[in-house]
NUKE-881593 format. One record per residue (C-alpha): x, y, z; residue in three letters. Coordinates in steps of 0.5 Angstrom, whole numbers. Example, Ala and Ser with C-alpha at 12.3 -4.5 7.8 and 13.67 -1.06 7.14 Angstrom:
px:py:pz:type
25:-9:16:Ala
27:-2:14:Ser
This chain:
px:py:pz:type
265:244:156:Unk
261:249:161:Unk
255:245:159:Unk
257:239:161:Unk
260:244:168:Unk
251:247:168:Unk
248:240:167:Unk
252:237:172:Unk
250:243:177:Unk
243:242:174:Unk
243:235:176:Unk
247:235:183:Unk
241:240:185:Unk
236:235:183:Unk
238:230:187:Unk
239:234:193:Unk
233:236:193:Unk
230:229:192:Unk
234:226:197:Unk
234:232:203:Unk
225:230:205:Unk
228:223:205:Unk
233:224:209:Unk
229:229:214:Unk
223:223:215:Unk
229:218:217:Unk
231:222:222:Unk
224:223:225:Unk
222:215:224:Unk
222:211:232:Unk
228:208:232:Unk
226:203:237:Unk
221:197:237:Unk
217:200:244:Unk
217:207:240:Unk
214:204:233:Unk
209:201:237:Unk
207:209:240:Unk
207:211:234:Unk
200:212:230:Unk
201:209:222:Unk
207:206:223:Unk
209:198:225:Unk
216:194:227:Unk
220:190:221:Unk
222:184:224:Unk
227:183:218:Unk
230:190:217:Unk
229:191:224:Unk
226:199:223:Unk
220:202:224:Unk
216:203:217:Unk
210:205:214:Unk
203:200:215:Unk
């Protein structure tokens, strides 16, 4: 039982920490298409309508 208890913990902590970068580069992403367009390296989607990576 407790080990099912640590690889649950084990397993939490790796997700937090794959998915705490990503979340923070979602933040940091112009959200605007006159904003994307500023920003070096990145373009407008017209279909998702979000500012992505070129």
């Amino acid at each position: 039982m407790i080990s099912k208890i640590l690889r649950g913990a084990v397993l939490t902590g790796v997700l937090f920490a794959v998915s705490a970068p990503m979340v923070a580069y979602a933040a940091d992403a112009p959200k605007t298409k006159a904003a994307c367009k500023k920003a070096k390296g990145m373009k407008w989607d017209k279909t998702t309508k979000a500012c992505v990576k070129k």
